[in-house]
PDB file as gemmi writes it, atoms N, CA and C in Angstrom:
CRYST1    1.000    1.000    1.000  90.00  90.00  90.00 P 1                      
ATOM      1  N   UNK A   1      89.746 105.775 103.462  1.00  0.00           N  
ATOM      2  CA  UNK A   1      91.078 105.235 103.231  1.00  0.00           C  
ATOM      3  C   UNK A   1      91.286 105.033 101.738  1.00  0.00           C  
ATOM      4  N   UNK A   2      92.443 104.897 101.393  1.00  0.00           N  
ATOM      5  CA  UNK A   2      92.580 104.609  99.958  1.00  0.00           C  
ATOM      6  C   UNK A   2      94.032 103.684  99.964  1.00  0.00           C  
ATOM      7  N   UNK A   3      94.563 103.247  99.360  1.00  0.00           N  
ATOM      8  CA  UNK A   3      95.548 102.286  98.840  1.00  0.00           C  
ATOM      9  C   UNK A   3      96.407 103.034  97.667  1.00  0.00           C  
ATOM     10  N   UNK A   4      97.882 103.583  98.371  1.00  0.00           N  
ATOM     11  CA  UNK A   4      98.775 103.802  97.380  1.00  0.00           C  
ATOM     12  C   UNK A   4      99.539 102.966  97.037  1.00  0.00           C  
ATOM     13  N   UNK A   5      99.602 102.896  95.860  1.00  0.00           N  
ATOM     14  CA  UNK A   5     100.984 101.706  94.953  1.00  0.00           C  
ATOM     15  C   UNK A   5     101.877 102.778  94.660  1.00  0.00           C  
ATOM     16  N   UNK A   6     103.002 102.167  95.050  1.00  0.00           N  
ATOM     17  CA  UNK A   6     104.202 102.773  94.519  1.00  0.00           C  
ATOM     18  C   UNK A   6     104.847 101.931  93.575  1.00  0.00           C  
ATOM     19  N   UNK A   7     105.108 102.004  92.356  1.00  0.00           N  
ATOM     20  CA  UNK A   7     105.719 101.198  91.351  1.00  0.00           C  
ATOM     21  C   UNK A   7     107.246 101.500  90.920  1.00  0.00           C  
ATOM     22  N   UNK A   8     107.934 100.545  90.628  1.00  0.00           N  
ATOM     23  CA  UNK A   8     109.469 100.907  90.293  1.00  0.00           C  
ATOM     24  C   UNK A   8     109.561 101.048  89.050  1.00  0.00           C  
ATOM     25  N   UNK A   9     109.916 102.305  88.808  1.00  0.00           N  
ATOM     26  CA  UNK A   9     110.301 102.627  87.091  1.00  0.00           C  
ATOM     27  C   UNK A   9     111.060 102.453  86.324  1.00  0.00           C  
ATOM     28  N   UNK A  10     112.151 101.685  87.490  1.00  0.00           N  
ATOM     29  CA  UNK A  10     113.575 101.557  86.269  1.00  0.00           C  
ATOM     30  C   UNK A  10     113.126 100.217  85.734  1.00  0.00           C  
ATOM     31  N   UNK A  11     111.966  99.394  86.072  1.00  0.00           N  
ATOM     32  CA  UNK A  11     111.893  97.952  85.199  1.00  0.00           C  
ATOM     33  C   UNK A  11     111.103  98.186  84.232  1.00  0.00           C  
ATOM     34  N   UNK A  12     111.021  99.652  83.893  1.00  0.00           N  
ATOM     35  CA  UNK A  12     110.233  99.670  82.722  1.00  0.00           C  
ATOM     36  C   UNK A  12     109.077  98.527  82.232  1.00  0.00           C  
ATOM     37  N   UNK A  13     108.197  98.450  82.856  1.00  0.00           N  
ATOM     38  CA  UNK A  13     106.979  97.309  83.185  1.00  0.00           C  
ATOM     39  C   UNK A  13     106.191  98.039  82.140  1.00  0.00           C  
ATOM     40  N   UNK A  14     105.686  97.119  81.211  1.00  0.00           N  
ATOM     41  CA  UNK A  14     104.503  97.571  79.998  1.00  0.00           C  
ATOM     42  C   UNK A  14     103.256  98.027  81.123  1.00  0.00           C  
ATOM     43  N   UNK A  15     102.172  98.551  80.682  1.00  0.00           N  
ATOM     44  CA  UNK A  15     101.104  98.637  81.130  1.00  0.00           C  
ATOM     45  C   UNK A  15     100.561  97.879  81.901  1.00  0.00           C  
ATOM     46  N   UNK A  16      99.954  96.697  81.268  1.00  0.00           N  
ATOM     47  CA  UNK A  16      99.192  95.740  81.390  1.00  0.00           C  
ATOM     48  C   UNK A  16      99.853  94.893  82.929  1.00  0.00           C  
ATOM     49  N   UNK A  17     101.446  94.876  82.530  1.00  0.00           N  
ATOM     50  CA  UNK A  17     102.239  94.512  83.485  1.00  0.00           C  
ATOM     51  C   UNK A  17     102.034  95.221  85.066  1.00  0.00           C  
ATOM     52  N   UNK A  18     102.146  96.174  84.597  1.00  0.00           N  
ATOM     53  CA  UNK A  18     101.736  97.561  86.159  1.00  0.00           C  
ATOM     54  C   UNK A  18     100.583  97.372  86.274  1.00  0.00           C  
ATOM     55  N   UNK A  19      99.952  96.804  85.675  1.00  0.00           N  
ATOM     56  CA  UNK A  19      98.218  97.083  85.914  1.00  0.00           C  
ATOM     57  C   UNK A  19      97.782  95.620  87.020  1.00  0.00           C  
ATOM     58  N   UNK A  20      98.469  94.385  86.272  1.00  0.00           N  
ATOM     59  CA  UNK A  20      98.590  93.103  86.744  1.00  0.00           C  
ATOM     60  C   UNK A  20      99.291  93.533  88.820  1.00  0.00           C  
ATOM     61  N   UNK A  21     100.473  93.921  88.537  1.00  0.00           N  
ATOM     62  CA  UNK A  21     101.727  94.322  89.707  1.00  0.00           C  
ATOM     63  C   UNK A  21     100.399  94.858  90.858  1.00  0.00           C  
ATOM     64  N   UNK A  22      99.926  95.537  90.322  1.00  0.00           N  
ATOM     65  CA  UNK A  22      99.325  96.498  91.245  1.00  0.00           C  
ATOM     66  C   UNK A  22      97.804  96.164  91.648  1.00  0.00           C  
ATOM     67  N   UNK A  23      97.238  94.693  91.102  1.00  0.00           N  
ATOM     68  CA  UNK A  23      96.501  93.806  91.617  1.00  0.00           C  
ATOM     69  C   UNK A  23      96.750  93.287  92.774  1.00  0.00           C  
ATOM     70  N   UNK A  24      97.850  92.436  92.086  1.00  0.00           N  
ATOM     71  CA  UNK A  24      98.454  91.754  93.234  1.00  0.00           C  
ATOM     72  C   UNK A  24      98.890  92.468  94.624  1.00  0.00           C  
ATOM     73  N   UNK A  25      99.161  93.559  94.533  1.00  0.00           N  
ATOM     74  CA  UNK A  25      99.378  94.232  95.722  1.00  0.00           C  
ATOM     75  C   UNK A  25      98.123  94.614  96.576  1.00  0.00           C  
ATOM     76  N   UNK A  26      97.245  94.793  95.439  1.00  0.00           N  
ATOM     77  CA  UNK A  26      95.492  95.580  96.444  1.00  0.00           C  
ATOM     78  C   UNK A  26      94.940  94.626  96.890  1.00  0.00           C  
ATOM     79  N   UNK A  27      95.402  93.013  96.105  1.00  0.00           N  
ATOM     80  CA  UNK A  27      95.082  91.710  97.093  1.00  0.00           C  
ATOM     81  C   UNK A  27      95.231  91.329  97.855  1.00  0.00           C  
ATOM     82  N   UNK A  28      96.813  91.438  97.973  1.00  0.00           N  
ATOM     83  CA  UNK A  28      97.396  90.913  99.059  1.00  0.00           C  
ATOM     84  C   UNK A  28      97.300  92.512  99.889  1.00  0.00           C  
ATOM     85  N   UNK A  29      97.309  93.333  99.946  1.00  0.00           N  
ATOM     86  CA  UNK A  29      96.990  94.236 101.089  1.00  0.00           C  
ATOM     87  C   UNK A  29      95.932  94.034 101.884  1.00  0.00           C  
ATOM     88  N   UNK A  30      95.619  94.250 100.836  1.00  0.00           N  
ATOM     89  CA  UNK A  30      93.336  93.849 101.298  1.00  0.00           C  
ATOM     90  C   UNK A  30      93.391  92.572 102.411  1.00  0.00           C  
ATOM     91  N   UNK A  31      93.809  91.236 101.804  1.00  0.00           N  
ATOM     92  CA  UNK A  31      93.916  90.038 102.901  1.00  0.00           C  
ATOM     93  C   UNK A  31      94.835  90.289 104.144  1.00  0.00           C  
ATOM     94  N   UNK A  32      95.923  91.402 103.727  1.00  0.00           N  
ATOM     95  CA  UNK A  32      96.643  91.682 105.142  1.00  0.00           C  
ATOM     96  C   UNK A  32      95.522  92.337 106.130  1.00  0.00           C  
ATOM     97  N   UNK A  33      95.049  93.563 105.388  1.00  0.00           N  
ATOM     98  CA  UNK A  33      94.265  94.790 106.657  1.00  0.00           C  
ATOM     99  C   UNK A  33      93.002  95.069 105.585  1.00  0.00           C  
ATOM    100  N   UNK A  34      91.844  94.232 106.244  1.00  0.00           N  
ATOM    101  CA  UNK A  34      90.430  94.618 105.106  1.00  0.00           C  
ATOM    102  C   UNK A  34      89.790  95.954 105.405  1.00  0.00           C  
ATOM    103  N   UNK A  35      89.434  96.327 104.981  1.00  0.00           N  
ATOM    104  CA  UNK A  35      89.364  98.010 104.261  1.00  0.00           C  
ATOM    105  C   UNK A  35      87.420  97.429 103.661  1.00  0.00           C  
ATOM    106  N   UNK A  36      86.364  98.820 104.149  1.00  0.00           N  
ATOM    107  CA  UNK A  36      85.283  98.511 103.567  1.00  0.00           C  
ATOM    108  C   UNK A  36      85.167  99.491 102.981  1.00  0.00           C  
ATOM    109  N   UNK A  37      85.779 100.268 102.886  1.00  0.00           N  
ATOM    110  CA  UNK A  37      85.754 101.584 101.429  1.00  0.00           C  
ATOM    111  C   UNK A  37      86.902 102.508 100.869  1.00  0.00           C  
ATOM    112  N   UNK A  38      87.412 102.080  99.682  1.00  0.00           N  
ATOM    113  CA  UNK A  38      88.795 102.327  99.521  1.00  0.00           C  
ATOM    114  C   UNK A  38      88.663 103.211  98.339  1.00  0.00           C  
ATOM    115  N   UNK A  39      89.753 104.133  97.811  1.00  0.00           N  
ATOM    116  CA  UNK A  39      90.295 104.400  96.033  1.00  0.00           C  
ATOM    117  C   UNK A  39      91.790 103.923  96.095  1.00  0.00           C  
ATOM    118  N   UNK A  40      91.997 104.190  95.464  1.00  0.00           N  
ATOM    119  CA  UNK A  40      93.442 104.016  95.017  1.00  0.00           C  
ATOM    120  C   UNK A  40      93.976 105.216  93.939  1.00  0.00           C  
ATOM    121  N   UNK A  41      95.541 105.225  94.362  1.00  0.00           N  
ATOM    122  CA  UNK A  41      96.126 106.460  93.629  1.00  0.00           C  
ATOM    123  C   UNK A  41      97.721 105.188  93.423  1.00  0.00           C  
ATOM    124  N   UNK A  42      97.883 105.796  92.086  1.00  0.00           N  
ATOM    125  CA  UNK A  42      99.628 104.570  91.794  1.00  0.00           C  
ATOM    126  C   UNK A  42     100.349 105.847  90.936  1.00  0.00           C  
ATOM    127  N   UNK A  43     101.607 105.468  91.809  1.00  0.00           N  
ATOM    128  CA  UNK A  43     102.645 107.091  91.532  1.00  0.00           C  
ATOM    129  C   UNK A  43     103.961 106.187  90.989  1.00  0.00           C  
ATOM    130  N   UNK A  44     104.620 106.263  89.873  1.00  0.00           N  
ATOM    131  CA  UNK A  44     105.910 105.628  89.727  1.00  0.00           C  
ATOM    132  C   UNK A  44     106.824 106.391  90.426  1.00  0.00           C  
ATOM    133  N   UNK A  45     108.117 105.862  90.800  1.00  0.00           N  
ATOM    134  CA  UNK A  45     109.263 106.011  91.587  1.00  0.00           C  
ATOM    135  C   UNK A  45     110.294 105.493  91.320  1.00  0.00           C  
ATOM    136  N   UNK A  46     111.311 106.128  91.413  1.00  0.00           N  
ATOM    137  CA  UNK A  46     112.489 105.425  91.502  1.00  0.00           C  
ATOM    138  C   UNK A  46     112.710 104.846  92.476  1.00  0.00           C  
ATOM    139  N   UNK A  47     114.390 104.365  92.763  1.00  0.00           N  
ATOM    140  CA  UNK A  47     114.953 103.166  93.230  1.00  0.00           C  
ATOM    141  C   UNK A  47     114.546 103.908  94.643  1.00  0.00           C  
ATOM    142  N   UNK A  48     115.270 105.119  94.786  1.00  0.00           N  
ATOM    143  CA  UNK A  48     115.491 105.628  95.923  1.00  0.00           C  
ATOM    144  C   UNK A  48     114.760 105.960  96.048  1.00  0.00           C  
ATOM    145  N   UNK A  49     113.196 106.439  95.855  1.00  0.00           N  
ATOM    146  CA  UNK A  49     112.082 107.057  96.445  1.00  0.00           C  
ATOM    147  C   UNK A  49     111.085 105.986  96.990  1.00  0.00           C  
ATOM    148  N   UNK A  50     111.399 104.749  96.262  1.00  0.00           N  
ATOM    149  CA  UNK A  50     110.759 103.394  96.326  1.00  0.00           C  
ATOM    150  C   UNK A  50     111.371 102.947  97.622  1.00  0.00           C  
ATOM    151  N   UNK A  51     112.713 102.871  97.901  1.00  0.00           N  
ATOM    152  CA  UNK A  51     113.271 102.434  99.155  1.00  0.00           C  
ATOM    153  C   UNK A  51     112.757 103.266 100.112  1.00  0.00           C  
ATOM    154  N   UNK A  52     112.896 104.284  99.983  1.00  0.00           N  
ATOM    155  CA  UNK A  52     112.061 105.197 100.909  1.00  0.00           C  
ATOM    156  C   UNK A  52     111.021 105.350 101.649  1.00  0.00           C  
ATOM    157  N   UNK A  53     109.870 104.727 100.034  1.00  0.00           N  
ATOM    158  CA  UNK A  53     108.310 104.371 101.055  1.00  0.00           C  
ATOM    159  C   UNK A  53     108.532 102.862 101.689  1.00  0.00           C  
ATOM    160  N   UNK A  54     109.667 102.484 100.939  1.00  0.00           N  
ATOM    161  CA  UNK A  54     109.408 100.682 101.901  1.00  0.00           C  
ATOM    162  C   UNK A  54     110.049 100.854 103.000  1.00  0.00           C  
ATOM    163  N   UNK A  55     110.757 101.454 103.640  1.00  0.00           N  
ATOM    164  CA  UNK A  55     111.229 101.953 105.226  1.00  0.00           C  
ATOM    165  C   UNK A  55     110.347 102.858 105.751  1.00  0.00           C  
ATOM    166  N   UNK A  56     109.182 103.695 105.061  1.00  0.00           N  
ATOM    167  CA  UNK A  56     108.483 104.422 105.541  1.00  0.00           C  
ATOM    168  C   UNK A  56     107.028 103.499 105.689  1.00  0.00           C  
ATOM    169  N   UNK A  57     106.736 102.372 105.180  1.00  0.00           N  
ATOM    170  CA  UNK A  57     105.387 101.616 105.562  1.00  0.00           C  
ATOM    171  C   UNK A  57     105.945 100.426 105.625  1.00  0.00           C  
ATOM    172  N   UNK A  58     106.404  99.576 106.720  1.00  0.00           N  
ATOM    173  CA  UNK A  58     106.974  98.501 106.551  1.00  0.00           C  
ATOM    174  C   UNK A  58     105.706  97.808 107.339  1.00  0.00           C  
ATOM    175  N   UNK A  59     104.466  98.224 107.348  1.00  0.00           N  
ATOM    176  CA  UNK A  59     102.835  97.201 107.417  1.00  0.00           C  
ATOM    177  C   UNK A  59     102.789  97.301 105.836  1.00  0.00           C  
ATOM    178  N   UNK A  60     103.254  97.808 105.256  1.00  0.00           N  
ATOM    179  CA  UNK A  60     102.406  97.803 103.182  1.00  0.00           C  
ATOM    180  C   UNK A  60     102.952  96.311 103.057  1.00  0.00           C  
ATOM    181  N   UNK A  61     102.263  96.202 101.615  1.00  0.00           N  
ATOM    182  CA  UNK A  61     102.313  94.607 101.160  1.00  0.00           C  
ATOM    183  C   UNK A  61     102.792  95.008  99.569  1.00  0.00           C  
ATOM    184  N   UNK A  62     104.521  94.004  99.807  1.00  0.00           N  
ATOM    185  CA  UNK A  62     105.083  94.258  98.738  1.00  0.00           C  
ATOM    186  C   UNK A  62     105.202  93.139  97.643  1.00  0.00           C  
ATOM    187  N   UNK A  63     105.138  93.388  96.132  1.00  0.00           N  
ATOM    188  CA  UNK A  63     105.567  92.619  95.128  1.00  0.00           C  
ATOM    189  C   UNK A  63     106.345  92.168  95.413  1.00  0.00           C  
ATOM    190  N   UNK A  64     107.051  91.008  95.026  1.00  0.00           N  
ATOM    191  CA  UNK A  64     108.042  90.271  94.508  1.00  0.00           C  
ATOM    192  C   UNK A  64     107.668  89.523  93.142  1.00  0.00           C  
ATOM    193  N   UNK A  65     108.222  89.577  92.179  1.00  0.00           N  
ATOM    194  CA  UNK A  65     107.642  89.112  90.933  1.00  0.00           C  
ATOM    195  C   UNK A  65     108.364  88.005  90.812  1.00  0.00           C  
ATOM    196  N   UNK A  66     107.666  86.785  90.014  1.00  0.00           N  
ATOM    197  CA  UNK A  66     108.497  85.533  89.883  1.00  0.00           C  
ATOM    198  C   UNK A  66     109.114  85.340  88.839  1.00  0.00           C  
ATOM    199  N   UNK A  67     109.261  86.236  87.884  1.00  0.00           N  
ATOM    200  CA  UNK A  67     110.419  85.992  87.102  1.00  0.00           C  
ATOM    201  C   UNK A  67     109.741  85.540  85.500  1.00  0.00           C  
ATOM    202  N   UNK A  68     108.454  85.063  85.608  1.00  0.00           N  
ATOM    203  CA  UNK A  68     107.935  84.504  84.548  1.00  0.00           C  
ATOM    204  C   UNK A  68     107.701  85.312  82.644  1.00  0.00           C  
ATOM    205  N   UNK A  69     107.567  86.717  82.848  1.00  0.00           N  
ATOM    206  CA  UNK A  69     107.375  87.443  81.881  1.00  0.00           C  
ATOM    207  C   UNK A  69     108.553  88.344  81.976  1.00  0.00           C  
ATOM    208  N   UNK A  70     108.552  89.925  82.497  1.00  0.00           N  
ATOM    209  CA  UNK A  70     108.763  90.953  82.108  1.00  0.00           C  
ATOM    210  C   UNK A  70     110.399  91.314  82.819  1.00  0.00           C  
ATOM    211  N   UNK A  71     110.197  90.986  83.771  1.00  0.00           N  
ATOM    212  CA  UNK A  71     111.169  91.663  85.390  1.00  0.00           C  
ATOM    213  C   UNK A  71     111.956  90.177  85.596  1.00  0.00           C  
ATOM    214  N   UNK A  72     113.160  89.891  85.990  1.00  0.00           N  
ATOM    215  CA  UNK A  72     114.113  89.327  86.721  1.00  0.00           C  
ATOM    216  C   UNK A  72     112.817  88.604  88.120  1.00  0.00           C  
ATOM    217  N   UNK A  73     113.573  87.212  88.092  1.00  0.00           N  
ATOM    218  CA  UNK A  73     112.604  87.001  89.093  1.00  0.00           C  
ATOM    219  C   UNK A  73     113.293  87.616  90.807  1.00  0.00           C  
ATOM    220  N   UNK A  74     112.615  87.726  91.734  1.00  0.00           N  
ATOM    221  CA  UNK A  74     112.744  88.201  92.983  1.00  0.00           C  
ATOM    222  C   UNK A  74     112.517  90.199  92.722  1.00  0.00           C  
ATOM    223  N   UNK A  75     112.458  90.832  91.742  1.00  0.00           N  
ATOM    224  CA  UNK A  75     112.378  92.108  91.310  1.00  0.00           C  
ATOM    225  C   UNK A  75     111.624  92.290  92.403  1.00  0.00           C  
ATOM    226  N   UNK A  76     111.446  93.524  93.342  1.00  0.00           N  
ATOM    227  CA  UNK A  76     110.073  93.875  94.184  1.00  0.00           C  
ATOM    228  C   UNK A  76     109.714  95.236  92.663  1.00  0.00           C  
ATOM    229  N   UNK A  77     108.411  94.571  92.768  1.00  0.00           N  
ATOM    230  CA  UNK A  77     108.305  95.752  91.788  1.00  0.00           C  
ATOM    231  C   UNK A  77     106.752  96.823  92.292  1.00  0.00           C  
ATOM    232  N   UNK A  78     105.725  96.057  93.046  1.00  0.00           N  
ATOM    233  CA  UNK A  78     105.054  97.572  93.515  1.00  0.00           C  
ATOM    234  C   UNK A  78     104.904  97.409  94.945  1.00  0.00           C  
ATOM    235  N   UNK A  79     105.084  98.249  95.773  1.00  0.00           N  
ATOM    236  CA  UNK A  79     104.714  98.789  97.251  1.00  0.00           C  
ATOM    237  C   UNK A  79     103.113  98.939  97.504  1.00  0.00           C  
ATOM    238  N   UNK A  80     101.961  98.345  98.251  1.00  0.00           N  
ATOM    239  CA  UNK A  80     100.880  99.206  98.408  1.00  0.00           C  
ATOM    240  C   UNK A  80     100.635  99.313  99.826  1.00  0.00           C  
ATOM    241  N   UNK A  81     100.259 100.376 100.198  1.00  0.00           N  
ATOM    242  CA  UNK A  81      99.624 100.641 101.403  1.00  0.00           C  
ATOM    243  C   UNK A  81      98.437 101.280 102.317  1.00  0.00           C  
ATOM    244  N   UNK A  82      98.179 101.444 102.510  1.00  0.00           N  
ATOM    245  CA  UNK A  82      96.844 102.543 103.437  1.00  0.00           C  
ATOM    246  C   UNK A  82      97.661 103.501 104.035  1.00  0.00           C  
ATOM    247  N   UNK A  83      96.328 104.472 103.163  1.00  0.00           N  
ATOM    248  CA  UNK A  83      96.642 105.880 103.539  1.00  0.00           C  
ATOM    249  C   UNK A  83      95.202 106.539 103.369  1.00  0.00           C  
ATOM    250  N   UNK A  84      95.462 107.529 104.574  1.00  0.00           N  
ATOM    251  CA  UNK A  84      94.086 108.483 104.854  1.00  0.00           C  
ATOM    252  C   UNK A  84      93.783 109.162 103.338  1.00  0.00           C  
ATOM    253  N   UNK A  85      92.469 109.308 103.041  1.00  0.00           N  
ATOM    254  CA  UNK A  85      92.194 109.306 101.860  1.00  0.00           C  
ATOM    255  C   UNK A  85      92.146 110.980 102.023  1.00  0.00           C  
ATOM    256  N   UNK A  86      93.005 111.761 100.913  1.00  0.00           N  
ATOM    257  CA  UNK A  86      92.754 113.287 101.342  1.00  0.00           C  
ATOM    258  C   UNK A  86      91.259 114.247 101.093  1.00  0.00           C  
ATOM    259  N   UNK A  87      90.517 113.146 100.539  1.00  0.00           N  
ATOM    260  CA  UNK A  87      89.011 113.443  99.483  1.00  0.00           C  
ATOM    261  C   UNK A  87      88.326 113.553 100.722  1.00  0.00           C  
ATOM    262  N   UNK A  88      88.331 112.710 101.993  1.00  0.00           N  
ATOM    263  CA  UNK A  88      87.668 112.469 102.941  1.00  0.00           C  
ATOM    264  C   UNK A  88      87.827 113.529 103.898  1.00  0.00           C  
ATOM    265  N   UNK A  89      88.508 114.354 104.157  1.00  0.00           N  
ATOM    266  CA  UNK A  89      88.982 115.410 104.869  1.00  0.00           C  
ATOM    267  C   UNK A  89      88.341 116.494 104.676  1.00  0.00           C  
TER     268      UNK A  89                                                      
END                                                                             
């Protein structure tokens, strides 16, 4: 299995910021559905490709950012979910 993040690009999020976003998501995924051997792959997206995977995995575990640094607070800013790892195949 592996863990995709989908990140939103129009908030133009520094690095460090996406890097932080996309913690929080492999955390809170992880505590949703524990996983004993994972990678991860993180693809930016727009609005509409982003809405897309969030109607297409509505088990993923999404950001909401609080507003404190970078993004508007309530922003959803990364999607992560489980997905069959294609390495494993």
């Amino acid at each position: 299995m592996r863990i995709k993040f989908i990140v939103r690009k129009n908030l133009k999020m520094s690095d460090n910021k996406r890097a932080a976003q996309c913690v929080h998501a492999a955390l809170g995924l992880y505590k949703k559905d524990p996983q004993d051997h994972w990678s991860c792959v993180v693809l930016d997206a727009s609005d509409k490709k982003f809405d897309e995977a969030v109607a297409a995995h509505p088990d993923g575990y999404m950001v909401t950012d609080a507003g404190y640094t970078e993004v508007p607070a309530g922003s959803q800013t990364v999607l992560a979910f489980w997905e069959d790892d294609p390495r494993d195949e």
